[in-house]
C-alpha positions as CSV (number, residue, x, y, z in Angstrom):
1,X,30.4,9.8,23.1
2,X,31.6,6.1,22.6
3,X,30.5,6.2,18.7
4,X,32.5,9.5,18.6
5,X,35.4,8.0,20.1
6,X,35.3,4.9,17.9
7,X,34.3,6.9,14.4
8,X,37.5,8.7,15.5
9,X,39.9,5.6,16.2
10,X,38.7,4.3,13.1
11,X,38.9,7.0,10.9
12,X,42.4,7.2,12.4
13,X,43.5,3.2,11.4
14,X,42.0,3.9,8.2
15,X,44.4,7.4,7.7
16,X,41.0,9.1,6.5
17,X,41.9,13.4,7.0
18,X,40.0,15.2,9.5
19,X,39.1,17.0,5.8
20,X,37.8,13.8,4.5
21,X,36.2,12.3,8.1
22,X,32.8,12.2,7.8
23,X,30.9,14.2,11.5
24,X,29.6,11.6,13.6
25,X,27.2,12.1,16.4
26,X,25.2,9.8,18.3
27,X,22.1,11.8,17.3
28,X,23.0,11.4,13.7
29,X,21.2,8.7,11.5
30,X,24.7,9.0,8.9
31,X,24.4,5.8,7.5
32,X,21.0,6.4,6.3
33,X,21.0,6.9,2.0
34,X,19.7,9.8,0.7
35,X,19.4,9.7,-3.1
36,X,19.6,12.3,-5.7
37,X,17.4,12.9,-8.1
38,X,14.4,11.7,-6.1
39,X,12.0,13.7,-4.4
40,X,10.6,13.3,-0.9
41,X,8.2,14.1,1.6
42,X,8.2,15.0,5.1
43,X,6.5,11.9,6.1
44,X,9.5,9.9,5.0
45,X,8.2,8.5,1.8
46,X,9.9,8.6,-1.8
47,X,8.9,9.5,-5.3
48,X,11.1,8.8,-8.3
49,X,8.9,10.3,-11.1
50,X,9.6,9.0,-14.8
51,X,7.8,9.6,-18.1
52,X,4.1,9.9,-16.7
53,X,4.4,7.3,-14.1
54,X,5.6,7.9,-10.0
55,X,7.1,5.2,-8.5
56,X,6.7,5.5,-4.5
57,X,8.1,4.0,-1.4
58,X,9.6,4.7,2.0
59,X,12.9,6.1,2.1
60,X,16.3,4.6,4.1
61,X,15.5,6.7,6.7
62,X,12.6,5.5,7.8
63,X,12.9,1.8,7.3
64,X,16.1,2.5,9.6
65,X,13.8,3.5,12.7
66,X,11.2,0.7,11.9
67,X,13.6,-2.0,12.2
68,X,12.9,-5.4,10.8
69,X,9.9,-5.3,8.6
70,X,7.6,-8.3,9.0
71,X,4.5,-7.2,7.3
72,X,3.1,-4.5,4.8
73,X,-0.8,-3.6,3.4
74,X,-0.6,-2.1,-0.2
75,X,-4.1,-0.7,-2.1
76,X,-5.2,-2.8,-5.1
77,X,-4.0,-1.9,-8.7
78,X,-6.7,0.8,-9.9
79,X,-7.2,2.3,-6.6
80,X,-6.7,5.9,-6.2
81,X,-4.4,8.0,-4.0
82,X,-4.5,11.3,-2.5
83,X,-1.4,13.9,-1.3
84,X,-0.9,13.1,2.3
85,X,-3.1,10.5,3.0
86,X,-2.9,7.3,3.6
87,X,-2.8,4.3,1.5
88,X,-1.4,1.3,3.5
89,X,0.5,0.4,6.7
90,X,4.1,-1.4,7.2
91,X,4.4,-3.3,10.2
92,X,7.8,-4.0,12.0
93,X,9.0,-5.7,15.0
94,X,9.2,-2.0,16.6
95,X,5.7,-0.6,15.3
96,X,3.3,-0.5,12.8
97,X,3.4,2.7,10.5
98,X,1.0,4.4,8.0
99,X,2.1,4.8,4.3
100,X,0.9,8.6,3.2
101,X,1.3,9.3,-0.3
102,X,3.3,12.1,-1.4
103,X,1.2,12.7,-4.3
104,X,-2.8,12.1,-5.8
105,X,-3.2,10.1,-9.1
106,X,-4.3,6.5,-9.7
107,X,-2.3,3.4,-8.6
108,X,-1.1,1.2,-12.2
109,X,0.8,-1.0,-10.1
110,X,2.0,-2.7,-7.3
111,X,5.0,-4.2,-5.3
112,X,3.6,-8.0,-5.0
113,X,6.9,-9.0,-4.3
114,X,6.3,-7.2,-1.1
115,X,3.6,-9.9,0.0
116,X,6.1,-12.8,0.5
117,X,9.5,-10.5,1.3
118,X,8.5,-7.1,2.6
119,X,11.8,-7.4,3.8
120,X,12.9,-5.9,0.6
121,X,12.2,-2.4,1.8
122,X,15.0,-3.0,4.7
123,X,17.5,-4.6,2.3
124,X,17.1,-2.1,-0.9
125,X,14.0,0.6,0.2
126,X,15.1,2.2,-3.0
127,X,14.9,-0.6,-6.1
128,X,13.5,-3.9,-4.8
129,X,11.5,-2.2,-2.1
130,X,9.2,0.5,-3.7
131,X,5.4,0.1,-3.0
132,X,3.1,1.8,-5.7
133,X,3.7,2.9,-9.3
134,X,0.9,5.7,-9.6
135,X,-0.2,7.8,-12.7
136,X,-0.3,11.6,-11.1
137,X,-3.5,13.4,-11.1
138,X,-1.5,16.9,-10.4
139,X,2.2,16.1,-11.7
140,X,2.4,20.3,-10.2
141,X,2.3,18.5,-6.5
142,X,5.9,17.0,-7.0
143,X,7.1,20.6,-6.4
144,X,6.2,20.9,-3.1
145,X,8.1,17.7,-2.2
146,X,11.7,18.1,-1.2
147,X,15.4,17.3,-2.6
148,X,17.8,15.0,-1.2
149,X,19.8,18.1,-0.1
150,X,16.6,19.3,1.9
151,X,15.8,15.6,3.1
152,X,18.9,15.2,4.3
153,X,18.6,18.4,6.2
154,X,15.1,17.2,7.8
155,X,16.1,14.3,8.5
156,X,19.2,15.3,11.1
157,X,16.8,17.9,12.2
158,X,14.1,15.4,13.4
159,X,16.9,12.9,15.0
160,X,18.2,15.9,16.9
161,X,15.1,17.1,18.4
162,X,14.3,13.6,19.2
């Protein structure tokens, strides 16, 4: 209620419309990006698929309920993946968290930066934060992977059950 009542008062001092106000309710993870043009799965884990290479990470979202993240494992270059299992762990000051992959192929690269500053995936999970780069076994498995309209939708789904 007190977020409701201070999203309000602030919308308010800023003259924002009730057309224009975004809905805000304590349940609701609404600063949490959701981007287009990727795909993503229900374990909370990006693909951004270009040319013949998959670039994968963990999305806003989830880096959001893990808090500050101290630690992550990544595979080794030349490793393989498979669709919904897993293929490393991030560890925050909340939890630690399995990595599934969203899709099967061969890992051709990863995020070393990650080593020294996983960090990154808190401050930009998108760009500087991404994990794997993987060469898709079954590009056909992207399908079943959602849009950032149905992401969206999961997501305030899961927060409101929860």
């Amino acid at each position: 209620m007190a977020l409701r009542m201070w999203a309000s008062s602030t919308a308010n001092a800023l003259k924002l419309s009730s057309a224009t106000r975004p809905h805000f309710s304590p349940l609701s993870r609404c600063f949490s990006s959701v981007l287009d043009g990727l795909k993503y799965a229900n374990s909370h884990e990006w693909v951004k698929h270009e040319g013949g290479v998959a670039t994968v990470g963990i999305t806003d979202h989830a880096q959001d309920h893990l808090g500050e993240v101290v630690f992550v494992d990544l595979p080794e270059t030349g490793g393989s993946v498979t669709k919904a299992s897993g293929f490393g762990a991030v560890e925050s000051v909340k939890a630690t968290s399995d990595i599934n992959s969203p899709i099967s192929g061969e890992i051709v690269e990863v995020n070393s930066k990650l080593t020294d500053t996983p960090g990154l995936i808190n401050t930009s999970p998108y760009e500087d934060g991404w994990m794997i780069k993987v060469k898709p076994s079954n590009p056909s498995e992207l399908d079943s992977l959602m849009g950032s309209k149905e992401y969206t939708k999961f997501c305030e789904e899961e927060d409101a059950a929860h």
